[in-house]
C-alpha positions, -999 to +999 in steps of 0.1 A: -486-083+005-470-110+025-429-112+023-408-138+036-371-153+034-346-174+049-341-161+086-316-137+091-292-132+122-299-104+135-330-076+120-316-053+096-330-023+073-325-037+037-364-042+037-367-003+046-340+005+017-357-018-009-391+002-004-375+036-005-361+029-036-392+021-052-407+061-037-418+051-002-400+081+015-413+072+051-415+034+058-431+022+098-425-011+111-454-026+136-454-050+164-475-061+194-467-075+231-493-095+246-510-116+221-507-152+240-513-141+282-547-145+300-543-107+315-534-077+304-539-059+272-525-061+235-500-036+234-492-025+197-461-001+184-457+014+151-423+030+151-407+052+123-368+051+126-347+077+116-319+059+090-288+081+103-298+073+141-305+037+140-297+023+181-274-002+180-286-039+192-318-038+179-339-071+175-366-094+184-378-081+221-379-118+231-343-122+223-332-091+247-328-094+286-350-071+303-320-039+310-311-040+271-346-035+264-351-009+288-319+009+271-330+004+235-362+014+248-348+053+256-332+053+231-356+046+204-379+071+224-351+097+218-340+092+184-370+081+162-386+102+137-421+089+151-433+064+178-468+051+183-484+028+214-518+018+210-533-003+240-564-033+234-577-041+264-594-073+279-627-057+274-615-044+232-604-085+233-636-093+244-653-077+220-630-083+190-611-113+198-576-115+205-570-117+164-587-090+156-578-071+189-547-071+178-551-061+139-575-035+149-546-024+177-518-025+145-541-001+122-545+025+152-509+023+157-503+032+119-528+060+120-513+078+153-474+082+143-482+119+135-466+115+103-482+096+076-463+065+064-462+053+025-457+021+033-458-003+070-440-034+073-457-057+095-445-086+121-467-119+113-491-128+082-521-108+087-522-071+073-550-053+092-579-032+073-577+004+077-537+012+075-531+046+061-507+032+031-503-004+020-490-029+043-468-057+038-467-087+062-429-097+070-429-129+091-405-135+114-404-092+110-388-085+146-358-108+137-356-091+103-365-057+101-351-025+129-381-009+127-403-038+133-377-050+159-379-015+176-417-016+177-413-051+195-396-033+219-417-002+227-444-031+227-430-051+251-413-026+275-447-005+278-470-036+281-445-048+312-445-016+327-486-021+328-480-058+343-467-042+372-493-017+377-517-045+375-498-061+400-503-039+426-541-033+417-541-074+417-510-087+439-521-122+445-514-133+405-481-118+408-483-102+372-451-085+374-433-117+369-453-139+350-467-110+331-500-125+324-490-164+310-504-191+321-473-199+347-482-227+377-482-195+398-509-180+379-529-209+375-531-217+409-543-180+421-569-188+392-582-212+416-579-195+448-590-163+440-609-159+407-603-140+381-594-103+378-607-073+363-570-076+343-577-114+331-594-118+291-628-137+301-631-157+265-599-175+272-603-210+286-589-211+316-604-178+328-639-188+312-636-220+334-626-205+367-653-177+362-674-211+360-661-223+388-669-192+408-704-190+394-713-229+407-712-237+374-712-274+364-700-280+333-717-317+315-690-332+293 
């Protein structure tokens, strides 16, 4: 099932209400970090909120400096019912591409809460096969709904904490700052260097430096 609206202001939980009125008695919102970046993993969250202990502030990771989401980031940890973090790597990418990296990422996240949803509201359009209730696709879902929105977070604070491990394993891409995105920076350690064990080898500008590398001539 796919929902969508007018955008909202700031995520609330009227989507969580509507489905416990009609039974669902625990509702899970899912997110990912990582989808667009030539390193580093997918990094999926599947987060069950507990409605009398909501943090204040949440909403769309990308809309948060770096400290808030570190703070909501505790909090959430503290006060939520459940929290999953599933991790896709380069090699799961690979293998899966990054589509269905990250739907297979979303269905693990739903499955490992510990507690079994009845329903999962889902940031984007796609709702991934093998969810452990029905799933319903909210896009726009970290702007709208807290527990999507608080997913985005866990998402995004755990993948960044990874981008700086990766940093020190790889410190000429600088992945701490850039985490992963194809920044000038990163592009021109591409070039210099060759790729990393961290960087996703289907994506073009990876595939084309590992050419490079390999003496491989490309014939337009």
């Amino acid at each position: 099932m796919l929902f969508d609206s007018t955008l909202q202001s700031e995520p609330d939980y009227r989507h969580e209400l509507e489905l416990q009125a009609r039974g669902a008695r625990v509702v899970a919102g899912v997110d990912e970090a990582g989808r667009g970046p030539l390193a580093g993993p997918v990094v999926v969250s599947a987060v069950v909120l507990d409605p009398n202990s909501i943090p204040p502030g949440l909403n769309d990771s990308k809309k948060l400096t770096e400290e808030q989401r570190e703070l909501l980031f505790a909090q959430i940890m503290a006060t939520a019912h459940a929290v999953s973090v599933v991790v896709a790597p380069p090699s799961i990418i690979l293998s899966r591409n990054i589509r269905g990296a990250t739907l297979w990422g979303m269905a693990q996240a739903a499955n490992s809460l510990g507690i079994r949803p009845d329903r999962v509201l889902i940031d984007g359009r796609d709702v991934p096969l093998g969810l452990p209730c029905e799933g319903l696709a909210l896009i726009g879902g970290d702007g709208r709904s807290v527990s999507i929105a608080a997913a985005s977070i866990v998402a995004k604070v755990t993948r960044d904490r990874m981008c700086r491990i990766m940093d020190g394993d790889a410190p000429y891409f600088g992945f701490s700052g850039h985490k992963g995105y194809s920044t000038p920076q990163h592009m021109r350690a591409l070039v210099e260097h060759g790729p990393c064990r961290h960087h996703r080898e289907e994506f073009a500008p990876v595939a084309e430096a590992w050419a490079r590398l390999r003496g491989v001539v490309q014939v337009a």
